[in-house]
N, C-alpha and C positions, 0 to 999 in steps of 0.2 A: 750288107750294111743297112740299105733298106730295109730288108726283114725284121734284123735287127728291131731299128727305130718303130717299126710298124708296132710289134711286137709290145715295145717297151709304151707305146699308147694305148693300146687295147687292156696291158695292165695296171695302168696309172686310171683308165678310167673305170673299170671294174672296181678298182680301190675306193675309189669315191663312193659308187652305189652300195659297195658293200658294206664301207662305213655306216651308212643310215640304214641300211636293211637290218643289220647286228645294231643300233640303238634301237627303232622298233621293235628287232624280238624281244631285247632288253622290257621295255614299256609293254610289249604284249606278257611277258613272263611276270614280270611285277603283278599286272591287272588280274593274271590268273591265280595266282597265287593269293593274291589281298583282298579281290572280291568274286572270284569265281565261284565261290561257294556260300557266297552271303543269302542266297536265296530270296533276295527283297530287290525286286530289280526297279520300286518306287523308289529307294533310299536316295536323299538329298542330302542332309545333314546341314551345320554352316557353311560359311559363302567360302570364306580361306579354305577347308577345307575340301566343298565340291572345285571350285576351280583349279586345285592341285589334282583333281584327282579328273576334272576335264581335261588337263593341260597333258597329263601321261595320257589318256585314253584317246584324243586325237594325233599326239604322236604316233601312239601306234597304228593307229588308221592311217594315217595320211601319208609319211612318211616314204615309205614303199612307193607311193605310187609319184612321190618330188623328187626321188630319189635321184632319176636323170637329168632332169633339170638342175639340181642342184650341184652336181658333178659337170654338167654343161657350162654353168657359170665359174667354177672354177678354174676348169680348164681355159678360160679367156686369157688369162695371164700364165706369164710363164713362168712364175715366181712365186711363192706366200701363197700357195693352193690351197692347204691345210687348211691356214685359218680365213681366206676368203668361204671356203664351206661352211664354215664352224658360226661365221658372221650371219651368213646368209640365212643356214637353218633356224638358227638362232630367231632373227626378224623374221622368221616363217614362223613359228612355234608362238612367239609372242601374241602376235594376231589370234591364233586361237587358241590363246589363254586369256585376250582379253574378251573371246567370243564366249566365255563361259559367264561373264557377268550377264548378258542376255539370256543365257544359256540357264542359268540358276533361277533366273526368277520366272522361267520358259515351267522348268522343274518343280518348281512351287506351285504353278499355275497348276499344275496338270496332278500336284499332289492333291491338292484341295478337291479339285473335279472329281480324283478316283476314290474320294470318300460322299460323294451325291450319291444320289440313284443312279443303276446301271444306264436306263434310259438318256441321262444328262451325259454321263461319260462315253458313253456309243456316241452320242451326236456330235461330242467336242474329237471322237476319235475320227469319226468321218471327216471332219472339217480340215484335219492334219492332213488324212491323205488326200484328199480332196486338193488341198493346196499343194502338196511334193509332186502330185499328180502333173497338174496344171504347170508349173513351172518345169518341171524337166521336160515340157512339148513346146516351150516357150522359145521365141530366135535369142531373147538375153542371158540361155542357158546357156544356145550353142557360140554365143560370142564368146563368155568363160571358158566353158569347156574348148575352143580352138585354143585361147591363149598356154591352156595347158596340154595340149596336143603339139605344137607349133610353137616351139619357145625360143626361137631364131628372132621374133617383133620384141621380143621380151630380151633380150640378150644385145642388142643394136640399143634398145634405150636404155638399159642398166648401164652400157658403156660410155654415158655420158655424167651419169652420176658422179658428184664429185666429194672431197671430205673424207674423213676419217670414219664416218657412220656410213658410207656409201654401199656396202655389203650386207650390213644391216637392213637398210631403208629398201636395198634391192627384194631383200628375202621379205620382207613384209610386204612389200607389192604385192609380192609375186603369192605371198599366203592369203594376200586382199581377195585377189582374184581365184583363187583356191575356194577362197569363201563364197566368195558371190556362185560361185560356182556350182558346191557342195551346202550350202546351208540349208536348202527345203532339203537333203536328206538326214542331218542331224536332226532337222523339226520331226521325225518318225519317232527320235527316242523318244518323246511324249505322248505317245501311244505304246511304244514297248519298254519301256523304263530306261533310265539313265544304265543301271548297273546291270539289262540284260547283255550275256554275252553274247548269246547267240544272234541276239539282233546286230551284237558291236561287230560282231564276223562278217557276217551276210553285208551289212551297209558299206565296211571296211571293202568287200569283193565287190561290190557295185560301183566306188569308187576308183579303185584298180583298171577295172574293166572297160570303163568310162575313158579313162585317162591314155591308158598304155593299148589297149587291143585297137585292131585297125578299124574292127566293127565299131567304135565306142559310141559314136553318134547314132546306131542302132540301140546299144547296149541303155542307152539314158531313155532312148523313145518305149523300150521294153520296156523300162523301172517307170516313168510314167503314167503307162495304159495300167501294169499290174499294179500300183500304187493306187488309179482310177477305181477300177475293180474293187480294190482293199476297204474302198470308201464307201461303195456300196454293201459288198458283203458281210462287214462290221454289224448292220443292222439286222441281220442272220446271223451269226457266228460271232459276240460281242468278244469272243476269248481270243480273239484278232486284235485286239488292242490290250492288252492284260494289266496294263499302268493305271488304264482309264476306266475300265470294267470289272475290275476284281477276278479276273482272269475268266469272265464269263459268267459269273456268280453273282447272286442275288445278296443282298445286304451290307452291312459298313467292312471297312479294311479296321482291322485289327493291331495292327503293326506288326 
């Protein structure tokens, strides 16, 4: 009978994580399909339409890597599981859709720059890594990144929340802090473009690795130093920044 029970936990909570791991692939299938092949990895467009298309693009990222935590807060109660995740993801997702309004004129910024001279777009590229650098060696990184390592501090104060949006306001916290987290790595797409994929994989595995491996607090000291590095060797190798430098190349961006 114990087994039983054991048994019937281990798949209640697989269900959870699985849930959001199939809506990520979902959001990473879409992104591949709608812009994997646009070949413009500057593309911005209008604000409604980039921040719909930030709001699938950090799902997919991020997702994967909430996934336990957000199945962990479920699990709290013994009852209304479904849509306490549903609440929670929900005010997680939100927050970073409203990060996409910084986020779009972040994109603007760095569209404008990658039609200067290469020389101005190398310097404004150094200065991105230079700062993701510097912050992921920072202790208000490793304070973030614990909250999402360790979500037991996180899980004792959502239980005191109260109201009918209390699920909600949890899952935004808890994407606050996701952010404070992760946001000098989003600051990179402005050196490799909003719509490249290959950077949206790589930063997507940085963030994973960060969160869920036991190394992870190695895993952010890595992306740091190699990030440092990135900011130097930009002004060798300008096609390290390809958004900001016309993928290396001398004269205006074309469209």
């Amino acid at each position: 009978m114990v087994g039983v029970t054991r048994t019937t936990l281990i798949v209640r909570r697989g269900a959870g994580c699985t849930w959001l791991v199939l809506l990520a692939a979902a959001a990473w299938t879409w992104w591949v399909l709608r812009w994997g092949g646009t070949g413009n990895p500057a593309m911005v467009g209008g604000l409604l339409a980039f921040v719909g298309m930030w709001t699938v693009m950090t799902a997919a990222m991020m997702l994967p890597a909430t996934a336990p935590i957000a199945s962990l807060y479920a699990r709290t109660a013994a009852v209304h599981r479904a849509p306490r995740m549903i609440a929670f993801t929900a005010g997680y997702v939100l927050v970073w859709a409203a990060a996409g309004l910084p986020a779009y004129a972040l994109a603007a910024g760095a569209a404008q720059a990658g039609t200067a001279r290469t020389a101005t777009g190398t310097a404004v590229a150094a200065a991105v890594f230079a700062v993701n650098g510097v912050y992921q060696l920072t202790p208000l990184k490793d304070r973030c990144l614990a909250k999402c390592r360790s979500p037991i501090g996180l899980m004792l104060r959502y239980a005191s929340y109260r109201g009918a949006s209390r699920h909600l306001r949890a899952g935004a916290h808890h994407g606050a802090s996701c952010l404070g987290c992760c946001w000098s790595l989003m600051l990179l797409f402005a050196a490799f473009g909003v719509m490249n994929l290959w950077a949206m994989v790589g930063l997507a595995a940085a963030v994973t690795a960060e969160k869920r491996l036991p190394e992870g607090y190695l895993v952010a000291r890595v992306v740091g130093i190699t990030s440092l590095g990135l900011a130097v060797a930009v002004f060798w190798v300008p096609a390290l920044a390809p958004n900001l430098t016309h993928g290396g190349m001398g004269g205006m961006r074309t469209a």
